[in-house]
N, C-alpha and C positions, 0 to 999 in steps of 0.2 A: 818499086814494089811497095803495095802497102804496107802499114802497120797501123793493126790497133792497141792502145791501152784501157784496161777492164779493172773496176774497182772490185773486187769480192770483200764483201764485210765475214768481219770476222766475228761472227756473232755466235752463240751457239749452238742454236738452229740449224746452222750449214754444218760449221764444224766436227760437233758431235752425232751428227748423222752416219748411221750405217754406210747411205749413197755418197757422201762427201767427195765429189767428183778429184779435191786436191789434197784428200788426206797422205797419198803417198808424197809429193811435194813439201808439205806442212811439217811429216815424221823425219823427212830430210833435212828442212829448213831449222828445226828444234834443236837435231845433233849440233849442227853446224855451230848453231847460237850456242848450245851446250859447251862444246868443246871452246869456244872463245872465251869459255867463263860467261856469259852473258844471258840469260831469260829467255823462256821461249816466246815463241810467237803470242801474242795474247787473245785472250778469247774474251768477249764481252760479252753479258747475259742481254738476252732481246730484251729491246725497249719500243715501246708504240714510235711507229714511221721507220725502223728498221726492221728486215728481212734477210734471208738468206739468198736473196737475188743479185745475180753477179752482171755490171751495168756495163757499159761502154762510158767511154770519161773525154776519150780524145781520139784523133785520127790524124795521121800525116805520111809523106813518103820517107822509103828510109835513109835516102841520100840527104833530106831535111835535117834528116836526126846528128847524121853525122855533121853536115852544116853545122851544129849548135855545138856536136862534143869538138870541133877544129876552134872555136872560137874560145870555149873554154880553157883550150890546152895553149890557145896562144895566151890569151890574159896572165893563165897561172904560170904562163914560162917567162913573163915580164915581156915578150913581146907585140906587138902592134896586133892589134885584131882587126883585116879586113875582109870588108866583102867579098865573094867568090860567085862566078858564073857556073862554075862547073869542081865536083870532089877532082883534083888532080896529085901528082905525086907529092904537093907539099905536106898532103896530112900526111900521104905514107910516112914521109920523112919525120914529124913532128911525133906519129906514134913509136917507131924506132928511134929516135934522140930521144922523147922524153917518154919512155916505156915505164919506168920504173912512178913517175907522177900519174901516167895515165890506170897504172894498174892500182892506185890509191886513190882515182876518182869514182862517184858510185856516178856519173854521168855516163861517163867515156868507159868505164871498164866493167861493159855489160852486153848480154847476147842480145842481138838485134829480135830477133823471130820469140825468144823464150826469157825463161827468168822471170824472180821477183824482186820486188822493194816492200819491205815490211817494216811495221811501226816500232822497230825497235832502234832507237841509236847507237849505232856505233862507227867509229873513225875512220873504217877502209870497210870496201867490198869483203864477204868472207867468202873463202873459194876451198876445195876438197875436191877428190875425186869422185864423189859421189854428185857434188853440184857441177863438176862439169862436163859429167858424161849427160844431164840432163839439162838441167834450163841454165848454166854456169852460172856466174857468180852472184851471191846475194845482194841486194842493196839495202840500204836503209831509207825511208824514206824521208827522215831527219838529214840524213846527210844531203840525199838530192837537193832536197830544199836548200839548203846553206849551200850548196855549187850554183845553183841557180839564183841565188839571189845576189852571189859573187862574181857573178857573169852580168845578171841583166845590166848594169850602167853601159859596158860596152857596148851595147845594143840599142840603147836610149831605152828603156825600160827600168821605166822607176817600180822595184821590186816591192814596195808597198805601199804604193799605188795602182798597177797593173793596168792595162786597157783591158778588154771584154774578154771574154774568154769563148773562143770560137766553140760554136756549138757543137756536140760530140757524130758520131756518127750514125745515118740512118738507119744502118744493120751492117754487120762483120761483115769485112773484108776479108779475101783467102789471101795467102802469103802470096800468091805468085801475080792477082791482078793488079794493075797500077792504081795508086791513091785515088780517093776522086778529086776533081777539080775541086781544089781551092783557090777562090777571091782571094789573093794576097795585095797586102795593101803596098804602098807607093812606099817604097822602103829598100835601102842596101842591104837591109838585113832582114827584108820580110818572111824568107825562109824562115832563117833562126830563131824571126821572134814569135812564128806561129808556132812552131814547136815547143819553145821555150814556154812558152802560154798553156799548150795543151798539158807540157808536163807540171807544171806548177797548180794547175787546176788537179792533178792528180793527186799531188805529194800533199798539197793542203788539205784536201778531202781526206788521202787518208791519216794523216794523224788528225782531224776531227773527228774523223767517224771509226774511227777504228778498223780500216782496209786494209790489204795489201794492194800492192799495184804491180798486176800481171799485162805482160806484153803477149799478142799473138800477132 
């Protein structure tokens, strides 16, 4: 199945619009942070070359995705990270032995189809019952960044250096069609590391620019 990532800036223009297609999301996303003690979501006043246009940033399948959170959960469990042909029962296994790490990764402990990552930092995913009847658990996009940048060596991905960043997609994808071909390059980890790319291109946009980063 596919999956896209969509940057929405958070600018005021969207935000404080009447239409605000994610103001219910947003007044969720606020409590949440609230109740953590922690800031809300931020809004930044428009500046010339931003908009309130919500972009596509990445594309991949979602068995790739989980490729990347398996390799994450093996590094951070101090064991061997390798390659895989096919998702089989050793993630199961890895997310049931190591449930309690997985549920304090904003990688690995996030709805596949829904959810966001917002420019706020904080230590673990935050979760409620109001985020996971809907897009479940929050992320941060400071934290992705710092998983991702604690995974890429196992991968050969020098996290500040990066190779290219594959180009995003030509138009939305539905939940139920398969990804489209991707050239993946000559690599044990070419899954992981095209994922690992698309989301890094994400996480760094948004704390540049002031996004969130939504899955559909």
């Amino acid at each position: 199945m596919a999956c896209d990532l969509w940057l929405v800036p958070l600018v005021d223009v969207l935000c404080h619009s009447p239409d605000n297609p994610f103001a219910e999301e947003l007044a969720a996303y606020d409590k949440a942070l609230g109740d953590a003690g922690l800031p809300p979501v931020p809004v930044f006043g428009y500046m010339p070359g931003l908009s309130g246009d919500v972009a596509p940033v990445a594309a991949f399948d979602y068995d790739a995705l989980h490729f990347l959170r398996r390799a994450y959960l093996l590094q951070i469990s101090g064991l061997a990270v390798t390659p895989v042909d096919e998702l089989g029962g050793d993630y199961e296994q890895l997310l049931e032995m190591f449930e309690p790490t997985a549920q304090q990764s904003h990688l690995v402990w996030h709805y596949d189809h829904a959810g966001a990552y917002v420019p706020v930092d904080f230590a673990h995913p935050l979760s409620n019952d109001e985020l996971l009847e809907g897009g479940g658990p929050l992320g941060s996009s400071h934290g992705l960044l710092r998983e991702l940048e604690a995974v890429a060596p196992a991968l050969g991905i020098d996290p500040h250096n990066p190779p290219a960043t594959p180009a995003p997609p030509a138009r939305p994808t539905t939940l139920e069609e398969p990804a489209a071909p991707i050239p993946y390059e000559d690599n044990p980890f070419a899954r992981e590391r095209h994922v690992w790319l698309g989301l890094h291109a994400a996480a760094t946009r948004s704390l540049g620019q002031g996004s969130m980063i939504v899955f559909s």
